[in-house]
N, C-alpha and C positions, 0 to 999 in steps of 0.2 A: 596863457595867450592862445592856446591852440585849441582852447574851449571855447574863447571867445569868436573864432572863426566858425566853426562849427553849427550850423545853422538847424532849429528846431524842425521839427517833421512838421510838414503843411500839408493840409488837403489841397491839393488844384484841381481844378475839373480839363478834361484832356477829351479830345472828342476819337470816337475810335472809327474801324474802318468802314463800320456801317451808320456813320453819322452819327451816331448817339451820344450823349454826353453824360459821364461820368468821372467819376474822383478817383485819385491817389493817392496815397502818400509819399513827399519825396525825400529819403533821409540823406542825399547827400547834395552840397554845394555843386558838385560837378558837373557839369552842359551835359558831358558820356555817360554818367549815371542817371542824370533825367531824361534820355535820350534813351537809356536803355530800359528804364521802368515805364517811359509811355509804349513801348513797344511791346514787351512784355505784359502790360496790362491790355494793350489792346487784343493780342493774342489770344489769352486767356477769355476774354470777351466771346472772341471771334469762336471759337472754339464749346464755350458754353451756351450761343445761339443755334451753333452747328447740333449742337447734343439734345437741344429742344425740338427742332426738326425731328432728326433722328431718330427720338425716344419718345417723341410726346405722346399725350393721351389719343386716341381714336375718336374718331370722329362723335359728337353726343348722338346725333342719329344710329350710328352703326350701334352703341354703346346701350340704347336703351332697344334695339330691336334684338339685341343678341340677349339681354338681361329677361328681356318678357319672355323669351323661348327659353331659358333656362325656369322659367316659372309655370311655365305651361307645363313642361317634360318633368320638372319635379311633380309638381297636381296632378298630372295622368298618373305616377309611380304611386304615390304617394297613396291617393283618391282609392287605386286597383287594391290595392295592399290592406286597406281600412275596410273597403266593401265585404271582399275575400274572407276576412276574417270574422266581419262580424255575422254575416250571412251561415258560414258552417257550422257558427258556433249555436246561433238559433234554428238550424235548420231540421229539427224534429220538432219543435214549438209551430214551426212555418205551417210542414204539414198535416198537425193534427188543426191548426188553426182553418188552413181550407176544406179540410175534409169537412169539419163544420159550417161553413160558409155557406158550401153549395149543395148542401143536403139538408131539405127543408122537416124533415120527418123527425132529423134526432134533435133531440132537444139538449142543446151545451148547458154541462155544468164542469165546477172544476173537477167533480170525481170522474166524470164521463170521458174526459179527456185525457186522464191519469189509464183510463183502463182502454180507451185507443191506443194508447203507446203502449202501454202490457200487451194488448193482442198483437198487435203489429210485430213488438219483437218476439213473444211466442211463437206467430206462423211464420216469422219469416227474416228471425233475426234481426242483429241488432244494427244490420247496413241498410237494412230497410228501409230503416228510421231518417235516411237520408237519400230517400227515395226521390227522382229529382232534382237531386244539387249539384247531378253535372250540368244541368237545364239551368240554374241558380248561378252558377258562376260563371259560365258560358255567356248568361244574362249582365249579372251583378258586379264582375271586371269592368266590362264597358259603362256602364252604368254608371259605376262609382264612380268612375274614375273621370268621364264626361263630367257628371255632378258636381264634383265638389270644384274641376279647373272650372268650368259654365260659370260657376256663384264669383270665381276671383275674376275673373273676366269682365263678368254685370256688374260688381261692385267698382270695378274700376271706371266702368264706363257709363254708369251711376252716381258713381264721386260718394260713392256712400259713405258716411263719415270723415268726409276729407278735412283735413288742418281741423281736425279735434271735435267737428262739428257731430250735433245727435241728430240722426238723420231715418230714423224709426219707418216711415213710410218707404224711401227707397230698401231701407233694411231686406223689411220683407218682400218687395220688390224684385230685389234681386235673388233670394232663395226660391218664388216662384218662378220666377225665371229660368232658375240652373234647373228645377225640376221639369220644367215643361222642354228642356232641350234634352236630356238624358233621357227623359221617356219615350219623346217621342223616335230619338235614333235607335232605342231598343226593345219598343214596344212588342215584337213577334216574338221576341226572346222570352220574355216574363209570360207571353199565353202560350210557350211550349213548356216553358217550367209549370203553369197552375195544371196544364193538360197533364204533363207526367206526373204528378203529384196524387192522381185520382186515378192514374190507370189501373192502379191492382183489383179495384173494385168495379171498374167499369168495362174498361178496353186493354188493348195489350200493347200497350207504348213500351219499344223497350229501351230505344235511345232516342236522342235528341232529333238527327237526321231522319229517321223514321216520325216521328210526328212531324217534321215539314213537308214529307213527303206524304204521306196520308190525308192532313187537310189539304194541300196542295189537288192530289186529285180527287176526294171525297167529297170536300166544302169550297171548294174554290180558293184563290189566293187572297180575297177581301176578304175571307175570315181572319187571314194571322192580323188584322186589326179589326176585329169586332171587340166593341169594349172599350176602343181606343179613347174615345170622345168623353167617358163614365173617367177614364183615368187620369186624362189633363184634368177636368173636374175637380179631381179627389187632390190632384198634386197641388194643386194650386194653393190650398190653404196648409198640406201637409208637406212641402216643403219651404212654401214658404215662414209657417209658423216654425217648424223645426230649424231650421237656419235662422230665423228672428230669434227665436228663445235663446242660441245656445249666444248666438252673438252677444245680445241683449246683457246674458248675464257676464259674458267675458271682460264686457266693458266695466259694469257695476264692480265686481271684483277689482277689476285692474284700479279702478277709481278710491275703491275702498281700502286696497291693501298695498298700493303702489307697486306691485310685482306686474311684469306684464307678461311672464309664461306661464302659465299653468302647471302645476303636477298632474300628475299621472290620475290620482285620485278625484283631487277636482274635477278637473275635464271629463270624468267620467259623470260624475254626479251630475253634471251642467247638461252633458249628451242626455243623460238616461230621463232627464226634467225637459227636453227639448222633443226626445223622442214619446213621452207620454202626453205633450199638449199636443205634438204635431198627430200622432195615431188617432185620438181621442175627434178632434176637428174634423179628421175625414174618413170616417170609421163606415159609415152608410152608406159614401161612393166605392166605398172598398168592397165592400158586399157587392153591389151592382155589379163591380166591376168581371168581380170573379164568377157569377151566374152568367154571367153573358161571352165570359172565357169560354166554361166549361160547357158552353150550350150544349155543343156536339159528340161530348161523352159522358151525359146524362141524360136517365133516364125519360124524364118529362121536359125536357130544356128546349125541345125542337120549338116549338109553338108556344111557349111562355115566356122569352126571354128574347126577344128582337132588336128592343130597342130601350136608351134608359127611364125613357117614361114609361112604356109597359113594365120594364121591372122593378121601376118602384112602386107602380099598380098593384102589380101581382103582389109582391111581398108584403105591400101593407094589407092588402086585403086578407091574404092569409095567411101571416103570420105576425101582423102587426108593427109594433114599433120597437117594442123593447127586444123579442122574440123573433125577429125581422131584421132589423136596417142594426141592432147593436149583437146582434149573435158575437158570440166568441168574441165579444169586447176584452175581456177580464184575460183573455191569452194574450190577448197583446198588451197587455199595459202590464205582462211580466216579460212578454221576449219582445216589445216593441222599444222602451230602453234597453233593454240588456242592447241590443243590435246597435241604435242608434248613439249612447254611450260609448262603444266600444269604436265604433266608427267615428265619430267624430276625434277622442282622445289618439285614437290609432294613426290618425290620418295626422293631425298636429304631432303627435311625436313623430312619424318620417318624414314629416314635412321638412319641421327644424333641424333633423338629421342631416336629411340630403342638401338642405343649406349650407351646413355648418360644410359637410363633406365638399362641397362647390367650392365655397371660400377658400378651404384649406388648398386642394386644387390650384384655384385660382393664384393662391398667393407662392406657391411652388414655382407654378409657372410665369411669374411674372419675375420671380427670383434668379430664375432662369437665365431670362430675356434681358435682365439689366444691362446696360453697359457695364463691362469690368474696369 
């Protein structure tokens, strides 16, 4: 009998104290027990809108303007740290490479280059050899490090490859790009690195600061961008091709093997194939570029070297094309991947690090901040 009183659990819907309507269940017959589970429920309501307030997400504005600054300040870290490294690793390859450049008399071959670096470190040691790479990092920190955030920046604001799309034109697009922003905020930098690179044989640079002060009152202050115009030129298809390549093939892989991070190895191979189209492309601006650096501490460079149509004049007229505009090709296409390899793989691994390292942060801190 007393089962049969007993009434089955019903959902009713009970409205709560902010209008809303939702359900309960009511397990007893009794007016005071229904009475006490709409209250109860509404409570509980009230309390879990209260906790939405309280705890809820940030604002999406706030949320993406704080996320892109965590992506800029990784790329700056990241970018320094990739350039750094691959710059000092090649930086005896650097300057036997402009010794040859801008000295039209010796004629580069591989043996010739093998016995600049034998002389070099016979008269003058083996730190010699790294003659100008406080000039190189002083340079190539800022640089990189502008570089590679410039290219995520352009890609976003490019849409390059957005929702899966193949998008080849902005691709390169935006690697000319990051290179035409990083050069041009570091430009004075790289013609105090070519100038100390050549002083032992020409002039006496003996730091950094002394060559800005020297041209400064010798050549005037438009010298620290002579040249400048020869290297937007050269950038333009050598970073763009370089950043198109390595992307280009990142994607093919990812397509091909379904992995979307790269090893350590890969990435290297893909840099060092990126760095050898992009070198090769603007191999003849690069010459230009570096004679009309060195105008001013070389010998004959006063009056041959003005402007970049005079010096691709001159150089073809006497020294031709192959002997001329590709000199010292064959050095860079062995320390122009090694750099650009080591730099790209470099940068993608702290990239995904100081990500990963954000996250974990992140997820600390928000552990934190729970309600208990």
């Amino acid at each position: 009998m007393s089962r049969l009183l007993e009434k089955p659990n019903v959902a009713m819907p009970i409205k709560t104290s902010n209008g809303q309507l939702t359900t309960t269940a009511i397990t007893s017959a009794s007016p005071l027990a229904t009475s006490s589970n709409n209250s109860t429920t509404g409570n509980i309501i009230e309390i879990n809108e209260t906790s939405k307030q309280d705890y809820g997400q940030p604002a999406p504005a706030k949320t993406k303007a704080a996320t892109n600054l965590d992506a800029v300040l990784i790329s700056l870290t990241a970018g320094a740290a990739a350039g750094a490294l691959a710059k000092t690793t090649i930086a005896p390859l650097d300057r036997t490479k402009i010794n040859f450049q801008i000295n039209k008399n010796i004629r580069y071959s591989f043996r010739a280059a093998v016995e600049f670096l034998k002389y070099t470190y016979t008269k003058e040691g083996i730190l010699a050899l790294w003659r100008g790479n406080s000039a190189t990092m002083a340079r190539i920190v800022p640089y990189a490090a502008i570089q590679f955030t410039a290219h995520e920046q352009w890609r976003k604001i490019l849409h390059v490859d957005k929702d899966g799309t193949d998008t080849k034109v902005k691709r390169f697009l935006a690697g000319s790009l990051a290179g035409i922003t990083s050069q041009s905020l570091t430009y004075p930098l790289d013609l105090a690195r070519a100038r100390m690179a050549v002083t032992d044989k020409y002039t006496g640079y003996k730091t950094l600061r002394q060559v800005f002060v020297k041209i400064w009152i010798e050549e005037g202050p438009h010298t620290l961008y002579r040249g400048y115009w020869a290297t937007v030129l050269g950038v333009i298809p050598y970073a763009g091709t370089s950043f198109f390549t390595y992307e280009t093939l990142k994607r093919e892989y990812t397509e091909m093997t379904g992995n979307t991070k790269l090893n350590t190895l890969v990435s290297l191979a893909f840099g060092a194939a990126a760095g050898a189209v992009g070198q090769t492309s603007s191999y003849p601006l690069d010459i230009v570029r570096r004679r009309m650096q060195t105008m001013g501490v070389t010998k004959d460079g006063h009056s041959k070297y003005p402007t970049i149509l005079a010096t691709l004049t001159t150089i073809y007229k006497e020294e031709g094309v192959k002997n001329g505009f590709y000199k010292g090709l064959s050095m860079n296409w062995i320390k122009g991947p090694i750099a650009v390899g080591i730099s790209f793989s470099t940068y993608d691994l702290i990239k995904e690090f100081l990500r990963e390292l954000l996250h974990l942060k992140r997820g600390r801190s928000d552990l934190m901040d729970s309600p208990k």
